[in-house]
CHARMM internal coordinates of N, CA and C (Angstrom, degrees):
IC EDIT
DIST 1 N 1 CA 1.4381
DIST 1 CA 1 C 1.5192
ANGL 1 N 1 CA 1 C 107.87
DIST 1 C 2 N 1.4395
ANGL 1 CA 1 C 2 N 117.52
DIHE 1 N 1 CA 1 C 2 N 124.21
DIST 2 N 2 CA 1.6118
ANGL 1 C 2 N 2 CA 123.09
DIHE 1 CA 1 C 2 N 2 CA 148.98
DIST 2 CA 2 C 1.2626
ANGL 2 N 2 CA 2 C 130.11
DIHE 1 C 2 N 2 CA 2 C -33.08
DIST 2 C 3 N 1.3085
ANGL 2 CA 2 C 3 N 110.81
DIHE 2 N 2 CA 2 C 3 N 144.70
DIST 3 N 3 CA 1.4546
ANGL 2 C 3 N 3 CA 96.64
DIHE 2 CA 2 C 3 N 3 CA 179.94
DIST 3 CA 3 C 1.7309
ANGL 3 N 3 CA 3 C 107.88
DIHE 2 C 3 N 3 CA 3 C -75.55
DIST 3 C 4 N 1.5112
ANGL 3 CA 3 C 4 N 130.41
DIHE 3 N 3 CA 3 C 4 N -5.13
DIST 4 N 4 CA 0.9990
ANGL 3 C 4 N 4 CA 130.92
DIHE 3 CA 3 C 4 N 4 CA -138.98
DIST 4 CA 4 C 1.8201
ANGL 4 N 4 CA 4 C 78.86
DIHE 3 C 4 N 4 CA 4 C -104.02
DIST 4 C 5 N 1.2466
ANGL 4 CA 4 C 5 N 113.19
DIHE 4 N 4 CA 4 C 5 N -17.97
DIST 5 N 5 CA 1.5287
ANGL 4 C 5 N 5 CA 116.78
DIHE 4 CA 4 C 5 N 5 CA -162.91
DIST 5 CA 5 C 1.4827
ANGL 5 N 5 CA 5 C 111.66
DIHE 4 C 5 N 5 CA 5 C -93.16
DIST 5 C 6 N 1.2030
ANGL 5 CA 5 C 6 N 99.07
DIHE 5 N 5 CA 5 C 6 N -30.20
DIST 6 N 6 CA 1.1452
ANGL 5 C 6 N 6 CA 134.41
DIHE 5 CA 5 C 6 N 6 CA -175.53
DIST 6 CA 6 C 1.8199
ANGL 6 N 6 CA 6 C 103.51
DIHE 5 C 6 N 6 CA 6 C -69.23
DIST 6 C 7 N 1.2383
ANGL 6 CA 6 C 7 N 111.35
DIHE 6 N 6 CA 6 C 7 N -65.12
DIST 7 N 7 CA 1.6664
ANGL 6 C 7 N 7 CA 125.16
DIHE 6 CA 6 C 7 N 7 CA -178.61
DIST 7 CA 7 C 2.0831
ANGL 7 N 7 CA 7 C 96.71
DIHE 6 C 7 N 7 CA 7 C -69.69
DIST 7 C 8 N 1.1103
ANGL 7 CA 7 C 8 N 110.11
DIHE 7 N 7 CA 7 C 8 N -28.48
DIST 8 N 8 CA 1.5913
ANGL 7 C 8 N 8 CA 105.17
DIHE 7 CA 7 C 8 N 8 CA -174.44
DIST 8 CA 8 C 1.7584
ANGL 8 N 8 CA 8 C 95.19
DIHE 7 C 8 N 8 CA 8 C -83.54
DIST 8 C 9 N 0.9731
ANGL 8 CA 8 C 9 N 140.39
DIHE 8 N 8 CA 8 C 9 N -30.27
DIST 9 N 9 CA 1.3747
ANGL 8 C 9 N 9 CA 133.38
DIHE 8 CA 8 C 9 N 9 CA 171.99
DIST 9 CA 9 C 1.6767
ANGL 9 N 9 CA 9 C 108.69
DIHE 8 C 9 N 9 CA 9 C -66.79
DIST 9 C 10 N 1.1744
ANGL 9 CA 9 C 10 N 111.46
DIHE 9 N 9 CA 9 C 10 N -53.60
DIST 10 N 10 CA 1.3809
ANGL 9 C 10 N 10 CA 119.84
DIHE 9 CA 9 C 10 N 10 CA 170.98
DIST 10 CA 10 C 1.4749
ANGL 10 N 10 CA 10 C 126.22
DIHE 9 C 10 N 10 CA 10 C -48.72
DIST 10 C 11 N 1.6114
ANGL 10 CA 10 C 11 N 103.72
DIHE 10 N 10 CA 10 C 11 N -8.38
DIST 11 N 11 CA 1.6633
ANGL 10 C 11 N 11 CA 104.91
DIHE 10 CA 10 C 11 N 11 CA -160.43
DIST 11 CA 11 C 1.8718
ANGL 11 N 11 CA 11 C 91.95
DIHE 10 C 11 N 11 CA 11 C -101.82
DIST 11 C 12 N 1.5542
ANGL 11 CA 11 C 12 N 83.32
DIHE 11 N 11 CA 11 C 12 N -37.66
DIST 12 N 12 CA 1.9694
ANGL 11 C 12 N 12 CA 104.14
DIHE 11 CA 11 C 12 N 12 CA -176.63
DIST 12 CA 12 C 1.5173
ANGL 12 N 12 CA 12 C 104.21
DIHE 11 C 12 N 12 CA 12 C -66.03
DIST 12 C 13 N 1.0037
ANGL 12 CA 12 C 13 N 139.95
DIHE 12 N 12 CA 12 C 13 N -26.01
DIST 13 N 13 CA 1.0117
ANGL 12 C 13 N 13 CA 136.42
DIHE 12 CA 12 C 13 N 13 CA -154.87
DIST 13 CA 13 C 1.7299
ANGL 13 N 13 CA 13 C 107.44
DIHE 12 C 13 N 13 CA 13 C -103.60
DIST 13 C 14 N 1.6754
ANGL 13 CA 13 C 14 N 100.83
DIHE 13 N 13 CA 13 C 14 N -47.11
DIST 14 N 14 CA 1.4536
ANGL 13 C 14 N 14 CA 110.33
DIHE 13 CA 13 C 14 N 14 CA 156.44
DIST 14 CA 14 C 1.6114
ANGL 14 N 14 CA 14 C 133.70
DIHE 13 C 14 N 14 CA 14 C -51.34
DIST 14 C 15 N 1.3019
ANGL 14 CA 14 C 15 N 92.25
DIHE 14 N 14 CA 14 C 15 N -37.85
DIST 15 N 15 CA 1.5155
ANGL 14 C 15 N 15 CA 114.63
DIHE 14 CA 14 C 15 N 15 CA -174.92
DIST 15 CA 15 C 1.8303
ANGL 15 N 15 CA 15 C 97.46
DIHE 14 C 15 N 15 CA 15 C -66.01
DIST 15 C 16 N 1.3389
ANGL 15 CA 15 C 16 N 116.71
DIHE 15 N 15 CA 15 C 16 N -49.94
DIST 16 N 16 CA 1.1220
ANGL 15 C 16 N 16 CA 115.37
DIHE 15 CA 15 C 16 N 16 CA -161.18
DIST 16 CA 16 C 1.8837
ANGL 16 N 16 CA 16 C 98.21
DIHE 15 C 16 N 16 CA 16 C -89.41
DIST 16 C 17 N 0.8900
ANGL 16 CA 16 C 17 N 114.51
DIHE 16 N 16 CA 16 C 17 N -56.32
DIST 17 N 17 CA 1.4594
ANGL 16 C 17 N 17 CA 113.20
DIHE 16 CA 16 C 17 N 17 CA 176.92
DIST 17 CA 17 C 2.1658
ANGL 17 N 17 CA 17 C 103.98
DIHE 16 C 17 N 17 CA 17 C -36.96
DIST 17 C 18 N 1.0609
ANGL 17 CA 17 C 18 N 104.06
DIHE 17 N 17 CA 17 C 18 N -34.35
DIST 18 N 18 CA 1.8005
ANGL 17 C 18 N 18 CA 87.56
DIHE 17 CA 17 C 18 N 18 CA -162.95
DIST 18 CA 18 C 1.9223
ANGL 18 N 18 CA 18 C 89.87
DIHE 17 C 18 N 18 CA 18 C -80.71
DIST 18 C 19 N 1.2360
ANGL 18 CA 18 C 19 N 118.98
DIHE 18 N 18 CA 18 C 19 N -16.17
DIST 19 N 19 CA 1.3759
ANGL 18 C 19 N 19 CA 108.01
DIHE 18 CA 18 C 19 N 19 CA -179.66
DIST 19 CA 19 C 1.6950
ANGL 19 N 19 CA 19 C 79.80
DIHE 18 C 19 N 19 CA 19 C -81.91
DIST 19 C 20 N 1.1024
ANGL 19 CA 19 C 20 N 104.11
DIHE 19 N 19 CA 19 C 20 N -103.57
DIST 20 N 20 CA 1.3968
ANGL 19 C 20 N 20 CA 95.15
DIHE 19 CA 19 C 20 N 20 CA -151.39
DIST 20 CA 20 C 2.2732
ANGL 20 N 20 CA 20 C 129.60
DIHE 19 C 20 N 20 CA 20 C -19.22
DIST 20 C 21 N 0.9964
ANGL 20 CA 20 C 21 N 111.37
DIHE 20 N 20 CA 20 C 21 N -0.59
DIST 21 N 21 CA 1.3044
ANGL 20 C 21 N 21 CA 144.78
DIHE 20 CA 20 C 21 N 21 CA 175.43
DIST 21 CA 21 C 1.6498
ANGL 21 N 21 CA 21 C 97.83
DIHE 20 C 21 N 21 CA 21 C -63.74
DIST 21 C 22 N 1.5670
ANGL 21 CA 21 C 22 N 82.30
DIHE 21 N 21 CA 21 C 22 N -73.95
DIST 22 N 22 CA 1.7124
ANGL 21 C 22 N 22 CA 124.61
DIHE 21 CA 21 C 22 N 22 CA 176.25
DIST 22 CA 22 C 1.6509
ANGL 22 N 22 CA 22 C 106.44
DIHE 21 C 22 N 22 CA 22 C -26.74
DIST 22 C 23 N 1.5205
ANGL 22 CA 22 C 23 N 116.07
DIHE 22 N 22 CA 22 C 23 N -78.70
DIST 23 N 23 CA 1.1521
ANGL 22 C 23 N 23 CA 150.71
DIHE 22 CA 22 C 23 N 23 CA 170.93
DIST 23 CA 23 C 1.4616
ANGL 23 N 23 CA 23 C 112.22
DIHE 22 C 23 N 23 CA 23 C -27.36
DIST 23 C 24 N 1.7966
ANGL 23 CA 23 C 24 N 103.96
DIHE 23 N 23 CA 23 C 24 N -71.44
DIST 24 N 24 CA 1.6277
ANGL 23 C 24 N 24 CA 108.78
DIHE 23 CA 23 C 24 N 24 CA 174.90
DIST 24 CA 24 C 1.9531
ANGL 24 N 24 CA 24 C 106.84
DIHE 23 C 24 N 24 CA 24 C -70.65
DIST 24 C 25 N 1.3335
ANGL 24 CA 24 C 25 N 120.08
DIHE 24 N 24 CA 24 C 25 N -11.53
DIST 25 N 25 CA 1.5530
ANGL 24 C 25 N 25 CA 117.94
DIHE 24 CA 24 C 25 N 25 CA 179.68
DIST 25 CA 25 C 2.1511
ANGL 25 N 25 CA 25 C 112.33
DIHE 24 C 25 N 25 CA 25 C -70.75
DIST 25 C 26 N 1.5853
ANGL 25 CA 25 C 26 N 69.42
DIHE 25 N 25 CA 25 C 26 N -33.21
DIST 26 N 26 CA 2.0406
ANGL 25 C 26 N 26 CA 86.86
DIHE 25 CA 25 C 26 N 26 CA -176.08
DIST 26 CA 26 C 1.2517
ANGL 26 N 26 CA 26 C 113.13
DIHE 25 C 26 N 26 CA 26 C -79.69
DIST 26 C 27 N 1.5633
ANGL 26 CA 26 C 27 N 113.99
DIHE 26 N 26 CA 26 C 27 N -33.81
DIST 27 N 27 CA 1.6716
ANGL 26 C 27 N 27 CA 127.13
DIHE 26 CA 26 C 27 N 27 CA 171.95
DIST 27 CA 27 C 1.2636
ANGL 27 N 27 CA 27 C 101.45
DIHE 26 C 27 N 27 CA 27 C -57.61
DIST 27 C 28 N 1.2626
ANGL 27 CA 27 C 28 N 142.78
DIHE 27 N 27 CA 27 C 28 N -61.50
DIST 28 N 28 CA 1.2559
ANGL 27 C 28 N 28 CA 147.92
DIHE 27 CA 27 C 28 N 28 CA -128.54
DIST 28 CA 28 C 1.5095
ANGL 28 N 28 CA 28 C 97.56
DIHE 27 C 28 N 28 CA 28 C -90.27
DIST 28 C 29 N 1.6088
ANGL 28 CA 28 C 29 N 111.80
DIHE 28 N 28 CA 28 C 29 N -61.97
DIST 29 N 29 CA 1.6522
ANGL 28 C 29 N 29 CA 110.80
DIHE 28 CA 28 C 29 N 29 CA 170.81
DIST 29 CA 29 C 1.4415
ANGL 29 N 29 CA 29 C 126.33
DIHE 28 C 29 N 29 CA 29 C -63.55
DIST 29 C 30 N 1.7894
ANGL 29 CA 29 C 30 N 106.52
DIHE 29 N 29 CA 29 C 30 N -4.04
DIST 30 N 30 CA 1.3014
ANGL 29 C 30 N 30 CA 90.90
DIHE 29 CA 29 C 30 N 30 CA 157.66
DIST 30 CA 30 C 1.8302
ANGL 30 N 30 CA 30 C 133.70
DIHE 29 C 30 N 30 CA 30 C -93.39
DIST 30 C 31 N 1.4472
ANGL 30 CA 30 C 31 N 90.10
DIHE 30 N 30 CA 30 C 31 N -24.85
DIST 31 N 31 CA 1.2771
ANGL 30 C 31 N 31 CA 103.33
DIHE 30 CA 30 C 31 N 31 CA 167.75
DIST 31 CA 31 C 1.6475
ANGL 31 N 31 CA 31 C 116.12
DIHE 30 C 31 N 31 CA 31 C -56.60
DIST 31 C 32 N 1.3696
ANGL 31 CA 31 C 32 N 107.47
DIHE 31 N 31 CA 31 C 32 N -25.48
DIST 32 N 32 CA 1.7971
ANGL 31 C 32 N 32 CA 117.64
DIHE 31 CA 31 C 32 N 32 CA 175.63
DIST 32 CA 32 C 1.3620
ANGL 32 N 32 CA 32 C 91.09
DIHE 31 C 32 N 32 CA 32 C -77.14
DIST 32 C 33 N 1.2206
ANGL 32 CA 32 C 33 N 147.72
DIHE 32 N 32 CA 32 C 33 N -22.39
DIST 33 N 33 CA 2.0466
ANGL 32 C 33 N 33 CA 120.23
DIHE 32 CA 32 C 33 N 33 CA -135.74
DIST 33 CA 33 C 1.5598
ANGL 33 N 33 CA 33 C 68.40
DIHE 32 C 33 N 33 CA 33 C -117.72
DIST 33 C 34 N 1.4510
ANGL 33 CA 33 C 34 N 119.59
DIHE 33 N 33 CA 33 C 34 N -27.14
DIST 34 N 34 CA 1.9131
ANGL 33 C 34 N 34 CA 104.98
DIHE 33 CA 33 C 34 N 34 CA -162.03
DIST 34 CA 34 C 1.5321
ANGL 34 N 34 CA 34 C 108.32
DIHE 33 C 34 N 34 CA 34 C 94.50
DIST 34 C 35 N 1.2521
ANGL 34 CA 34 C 35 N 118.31
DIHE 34 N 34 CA 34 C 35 N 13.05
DIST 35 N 35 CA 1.2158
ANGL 34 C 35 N 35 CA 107.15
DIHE 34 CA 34 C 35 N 35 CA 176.89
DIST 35 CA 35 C 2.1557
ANGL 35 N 35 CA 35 C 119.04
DIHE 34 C 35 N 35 CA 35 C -66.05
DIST 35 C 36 N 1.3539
ANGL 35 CA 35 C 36 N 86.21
DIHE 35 N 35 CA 35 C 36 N 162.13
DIST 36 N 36 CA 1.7881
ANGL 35 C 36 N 36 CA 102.91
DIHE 35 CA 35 C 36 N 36 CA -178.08
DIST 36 CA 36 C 1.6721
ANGL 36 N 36 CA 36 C 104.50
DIHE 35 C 36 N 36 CA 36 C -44.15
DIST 36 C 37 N 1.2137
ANGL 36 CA 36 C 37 N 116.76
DIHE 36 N 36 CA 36 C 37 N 157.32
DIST 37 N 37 CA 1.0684
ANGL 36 C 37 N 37 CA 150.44
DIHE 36 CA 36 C 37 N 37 CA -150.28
DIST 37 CA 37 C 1.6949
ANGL 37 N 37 CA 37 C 92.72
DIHE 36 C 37 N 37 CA 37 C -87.88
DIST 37 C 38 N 1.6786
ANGL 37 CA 37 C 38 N 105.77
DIHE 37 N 37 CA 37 C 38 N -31.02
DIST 38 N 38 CA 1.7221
ANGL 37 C 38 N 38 CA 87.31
DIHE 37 CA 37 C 38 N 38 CA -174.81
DIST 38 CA 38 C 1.7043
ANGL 38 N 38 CA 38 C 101.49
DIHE 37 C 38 N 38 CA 38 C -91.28
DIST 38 C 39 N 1.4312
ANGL 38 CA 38 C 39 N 118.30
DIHE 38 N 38 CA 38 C 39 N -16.47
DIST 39 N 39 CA 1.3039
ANGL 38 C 39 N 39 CA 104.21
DIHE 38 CA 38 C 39 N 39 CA -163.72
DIST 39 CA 39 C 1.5555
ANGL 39 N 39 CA 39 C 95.04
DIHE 38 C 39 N 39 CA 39 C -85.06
DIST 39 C 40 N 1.1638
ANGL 39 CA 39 C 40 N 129.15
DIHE 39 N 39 CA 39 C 40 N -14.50
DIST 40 N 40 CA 1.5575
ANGL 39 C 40 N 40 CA 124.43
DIHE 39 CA 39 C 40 N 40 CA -178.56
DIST 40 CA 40 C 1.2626
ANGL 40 N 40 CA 40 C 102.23
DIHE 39 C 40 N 40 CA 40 C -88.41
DIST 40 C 41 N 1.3700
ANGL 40 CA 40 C 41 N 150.26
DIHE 40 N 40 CA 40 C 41 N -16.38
DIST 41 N 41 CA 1.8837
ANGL 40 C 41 N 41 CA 162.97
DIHE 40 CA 40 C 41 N 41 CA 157.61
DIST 41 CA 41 C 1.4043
ANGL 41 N 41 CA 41 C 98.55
DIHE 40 C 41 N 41 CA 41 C -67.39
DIST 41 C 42 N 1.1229
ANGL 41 CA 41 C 42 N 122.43
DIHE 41 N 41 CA 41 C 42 N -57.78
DIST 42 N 42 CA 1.9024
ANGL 41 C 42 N 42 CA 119.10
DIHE 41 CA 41 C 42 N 42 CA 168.25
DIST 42 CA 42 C 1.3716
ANGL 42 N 42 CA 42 C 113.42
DIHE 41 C 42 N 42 CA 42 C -40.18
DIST 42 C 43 N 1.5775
ANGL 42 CA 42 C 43 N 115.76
DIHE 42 N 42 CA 42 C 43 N -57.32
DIST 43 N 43 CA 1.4775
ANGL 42 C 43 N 43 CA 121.14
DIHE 42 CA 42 C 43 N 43 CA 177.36
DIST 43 CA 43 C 1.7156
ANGL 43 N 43 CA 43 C 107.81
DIHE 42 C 43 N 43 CA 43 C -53.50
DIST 43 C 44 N 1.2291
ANGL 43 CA 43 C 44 N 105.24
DIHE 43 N 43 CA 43 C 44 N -70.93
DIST 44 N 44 CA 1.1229
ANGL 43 C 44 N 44 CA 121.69
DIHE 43 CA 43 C 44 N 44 CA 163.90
DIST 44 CA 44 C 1.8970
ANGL 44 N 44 CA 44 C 110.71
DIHE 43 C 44 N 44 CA 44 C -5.24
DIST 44 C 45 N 1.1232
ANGL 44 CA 44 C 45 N 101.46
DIHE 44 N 44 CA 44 C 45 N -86.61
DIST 45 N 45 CA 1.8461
ANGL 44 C 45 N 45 CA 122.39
DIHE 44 CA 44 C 45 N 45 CA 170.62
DIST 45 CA 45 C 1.0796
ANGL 45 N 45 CA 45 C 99.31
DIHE 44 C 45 N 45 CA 45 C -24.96
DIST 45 C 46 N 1.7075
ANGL 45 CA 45 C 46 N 118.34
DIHE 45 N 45 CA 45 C 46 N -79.35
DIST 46 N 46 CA 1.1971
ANGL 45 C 46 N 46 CA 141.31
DIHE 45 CA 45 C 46 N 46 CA -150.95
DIST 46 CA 46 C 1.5088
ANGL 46 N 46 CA 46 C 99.28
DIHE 45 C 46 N 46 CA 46 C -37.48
DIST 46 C 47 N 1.5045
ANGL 46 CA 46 C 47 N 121.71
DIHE 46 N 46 CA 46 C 47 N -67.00
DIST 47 N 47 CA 0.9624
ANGL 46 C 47 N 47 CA 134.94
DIHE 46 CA 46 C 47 N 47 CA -165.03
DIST 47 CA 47 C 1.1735
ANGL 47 N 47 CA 47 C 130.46
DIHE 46 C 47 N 47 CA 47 C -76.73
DIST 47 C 48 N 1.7020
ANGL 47 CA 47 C 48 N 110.36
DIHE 47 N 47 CA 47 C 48 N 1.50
DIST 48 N 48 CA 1.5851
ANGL 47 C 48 N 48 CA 116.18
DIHE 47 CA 47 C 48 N 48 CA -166.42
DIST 48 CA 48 C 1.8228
ANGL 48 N 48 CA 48 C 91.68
DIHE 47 C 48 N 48 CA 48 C -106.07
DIST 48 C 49 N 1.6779
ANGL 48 CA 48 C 49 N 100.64
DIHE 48 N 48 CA 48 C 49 N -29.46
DIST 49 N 49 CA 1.7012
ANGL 48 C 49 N 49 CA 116.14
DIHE 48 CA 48 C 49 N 49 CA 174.34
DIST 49 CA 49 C 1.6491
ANGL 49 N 49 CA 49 C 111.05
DIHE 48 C 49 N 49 CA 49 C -46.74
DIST 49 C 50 N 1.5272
ANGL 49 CA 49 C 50 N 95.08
DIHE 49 N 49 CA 49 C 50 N -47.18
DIST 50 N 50 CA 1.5202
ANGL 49 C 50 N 50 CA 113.98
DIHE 49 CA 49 C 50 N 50 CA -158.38
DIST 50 CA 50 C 1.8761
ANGL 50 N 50 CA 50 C 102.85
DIHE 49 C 50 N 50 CA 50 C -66.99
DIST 50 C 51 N 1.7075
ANGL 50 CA 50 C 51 N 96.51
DIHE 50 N 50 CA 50 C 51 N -41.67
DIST 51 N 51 CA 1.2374
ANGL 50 C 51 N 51 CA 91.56
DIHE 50 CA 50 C 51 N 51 CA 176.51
DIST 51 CA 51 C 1.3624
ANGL 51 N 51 CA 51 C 119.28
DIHE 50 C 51 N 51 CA 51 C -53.24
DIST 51 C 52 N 1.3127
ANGL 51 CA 51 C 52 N 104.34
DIHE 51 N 51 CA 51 C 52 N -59.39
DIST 52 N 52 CA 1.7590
ANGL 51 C 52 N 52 CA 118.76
DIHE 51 CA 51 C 52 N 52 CA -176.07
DIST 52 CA 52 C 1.9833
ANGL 52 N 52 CA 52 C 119.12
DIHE 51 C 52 N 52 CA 52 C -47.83
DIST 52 C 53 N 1.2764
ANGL 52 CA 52 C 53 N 87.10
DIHE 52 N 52 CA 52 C 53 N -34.43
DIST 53 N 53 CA 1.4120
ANGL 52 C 53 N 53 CA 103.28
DIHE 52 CA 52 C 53 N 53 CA 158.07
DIST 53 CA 53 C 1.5373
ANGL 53 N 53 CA 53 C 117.50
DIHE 52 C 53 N 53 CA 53 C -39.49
DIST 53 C 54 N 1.7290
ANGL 53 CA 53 C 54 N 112.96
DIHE 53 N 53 CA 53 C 54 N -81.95
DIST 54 N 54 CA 1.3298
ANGL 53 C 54 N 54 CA 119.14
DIHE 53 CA 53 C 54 N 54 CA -173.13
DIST 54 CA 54 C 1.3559
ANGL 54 N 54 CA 54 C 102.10
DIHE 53 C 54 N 54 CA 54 C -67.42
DIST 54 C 55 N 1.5410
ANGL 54 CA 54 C 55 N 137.59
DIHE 54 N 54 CA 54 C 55 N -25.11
DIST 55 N 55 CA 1.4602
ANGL 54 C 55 N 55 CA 113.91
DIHE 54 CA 54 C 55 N 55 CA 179.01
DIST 55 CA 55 C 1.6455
ANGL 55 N 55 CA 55 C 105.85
DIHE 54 C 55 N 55 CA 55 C -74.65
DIST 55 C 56 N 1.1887
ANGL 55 CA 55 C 56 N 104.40
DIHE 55 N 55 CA 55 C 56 N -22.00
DIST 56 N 56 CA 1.9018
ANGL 55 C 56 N 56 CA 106.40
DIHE 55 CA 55 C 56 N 56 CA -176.59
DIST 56 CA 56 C 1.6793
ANGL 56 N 56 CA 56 C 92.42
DIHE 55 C 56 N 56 CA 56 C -59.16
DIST 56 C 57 N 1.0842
ANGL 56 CA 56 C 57 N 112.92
DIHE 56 N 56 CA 56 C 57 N -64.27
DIST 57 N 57 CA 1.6013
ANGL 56 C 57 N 57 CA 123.74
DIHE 56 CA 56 C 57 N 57 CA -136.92
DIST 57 CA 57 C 1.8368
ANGL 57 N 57 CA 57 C 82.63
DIHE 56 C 57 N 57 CA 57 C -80.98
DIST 57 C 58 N 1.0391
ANGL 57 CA 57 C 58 N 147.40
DIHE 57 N 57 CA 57 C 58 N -42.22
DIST 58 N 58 CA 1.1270
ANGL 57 C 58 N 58 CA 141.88
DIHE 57 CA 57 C 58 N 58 CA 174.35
DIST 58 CA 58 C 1.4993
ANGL 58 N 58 CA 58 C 123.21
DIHE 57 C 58 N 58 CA 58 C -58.41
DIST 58 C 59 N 1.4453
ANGL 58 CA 58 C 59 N 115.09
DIHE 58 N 58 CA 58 C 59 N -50.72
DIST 59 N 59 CA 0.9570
ANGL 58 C 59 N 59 CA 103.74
DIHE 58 CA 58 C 59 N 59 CA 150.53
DIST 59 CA 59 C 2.2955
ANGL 59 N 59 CA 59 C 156.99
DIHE 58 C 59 N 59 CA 59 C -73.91
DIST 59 C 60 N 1.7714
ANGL 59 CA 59 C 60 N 82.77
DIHE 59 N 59 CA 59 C 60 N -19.14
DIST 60 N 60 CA 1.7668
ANGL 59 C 60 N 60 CA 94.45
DIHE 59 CA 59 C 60 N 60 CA 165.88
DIST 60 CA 60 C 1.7399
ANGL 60 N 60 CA 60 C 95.07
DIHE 59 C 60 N 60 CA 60 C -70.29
DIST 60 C 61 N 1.3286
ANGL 60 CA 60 C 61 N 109.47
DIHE 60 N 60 CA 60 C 61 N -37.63
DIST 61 N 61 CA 2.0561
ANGL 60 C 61 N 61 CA 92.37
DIHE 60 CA 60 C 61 N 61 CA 177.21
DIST 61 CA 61 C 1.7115
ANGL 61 N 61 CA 61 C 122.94
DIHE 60 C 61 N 61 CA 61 C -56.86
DIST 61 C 62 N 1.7293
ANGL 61 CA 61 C 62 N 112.24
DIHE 61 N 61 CA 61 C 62 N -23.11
DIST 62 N 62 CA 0.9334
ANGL 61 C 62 N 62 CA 113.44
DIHE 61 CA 61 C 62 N 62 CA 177.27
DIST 62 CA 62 C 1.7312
ANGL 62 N 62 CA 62 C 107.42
DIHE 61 C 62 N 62 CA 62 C -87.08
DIST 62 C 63 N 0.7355
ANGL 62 CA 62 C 63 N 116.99
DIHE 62 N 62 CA 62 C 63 N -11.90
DIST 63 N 63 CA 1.5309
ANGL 62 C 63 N 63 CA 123.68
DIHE 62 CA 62 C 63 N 63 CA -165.63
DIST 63 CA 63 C 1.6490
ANGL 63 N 63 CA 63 C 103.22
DIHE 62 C 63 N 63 CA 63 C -92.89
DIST 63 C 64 N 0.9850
ANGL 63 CA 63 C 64 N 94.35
DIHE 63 N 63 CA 63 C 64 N -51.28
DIST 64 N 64 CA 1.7391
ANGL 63 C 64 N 64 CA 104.74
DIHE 63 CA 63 C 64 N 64 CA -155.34
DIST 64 CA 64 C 2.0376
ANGL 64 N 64 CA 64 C 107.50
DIHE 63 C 64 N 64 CA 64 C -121.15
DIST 64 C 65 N 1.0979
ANGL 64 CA 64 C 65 N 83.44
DIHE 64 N 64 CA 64 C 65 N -15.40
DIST 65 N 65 CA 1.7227
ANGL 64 C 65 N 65 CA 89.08
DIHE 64 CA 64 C 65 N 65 CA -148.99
DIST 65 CA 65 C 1.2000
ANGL 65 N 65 CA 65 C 133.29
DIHE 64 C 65 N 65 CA 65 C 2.43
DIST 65 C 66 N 1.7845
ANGL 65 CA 65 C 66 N 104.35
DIHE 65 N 65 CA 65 C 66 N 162.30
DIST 66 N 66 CA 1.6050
ANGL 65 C 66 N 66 CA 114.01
DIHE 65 CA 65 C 66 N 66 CA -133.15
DIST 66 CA 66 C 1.3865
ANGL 66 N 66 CA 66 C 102.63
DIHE 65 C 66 N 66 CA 66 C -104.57
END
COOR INIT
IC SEED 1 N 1 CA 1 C
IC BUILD
């Protein structure tokens, strides 16, 4: 692996980790404010996506790399 491949996995992985961050940060204050049941299931999503995300993108780098 390049280092260039190497820093582009690192960027994807960052990129997606601070949303998903994001996601469980918005879940959490909604579960504090009492918000509805769908906007705390949105958070919810968001963040289970985000995971699946970095295992996707971590693993097509091992597979294929990007």
């Amino acid at each position: 692996m390049s280092s260039t491949q190497g820093s582009t996995i690192k960027s994807v992985v960052t990129l997606v980790s601070i949303g998903t961050i994001c996601w469980i940060a918005a879940g959490v204050i909604a579960l504090a404010a009492g918000a509805e049941a769908k906007i705390i299931w949105t958070c919810f999503v968001g963040a289970v996506l985000g995971v699946m995300g970095i295992t996707y993108s971590i693993r097509r780098n091992r597979r294929e790399g990007i």
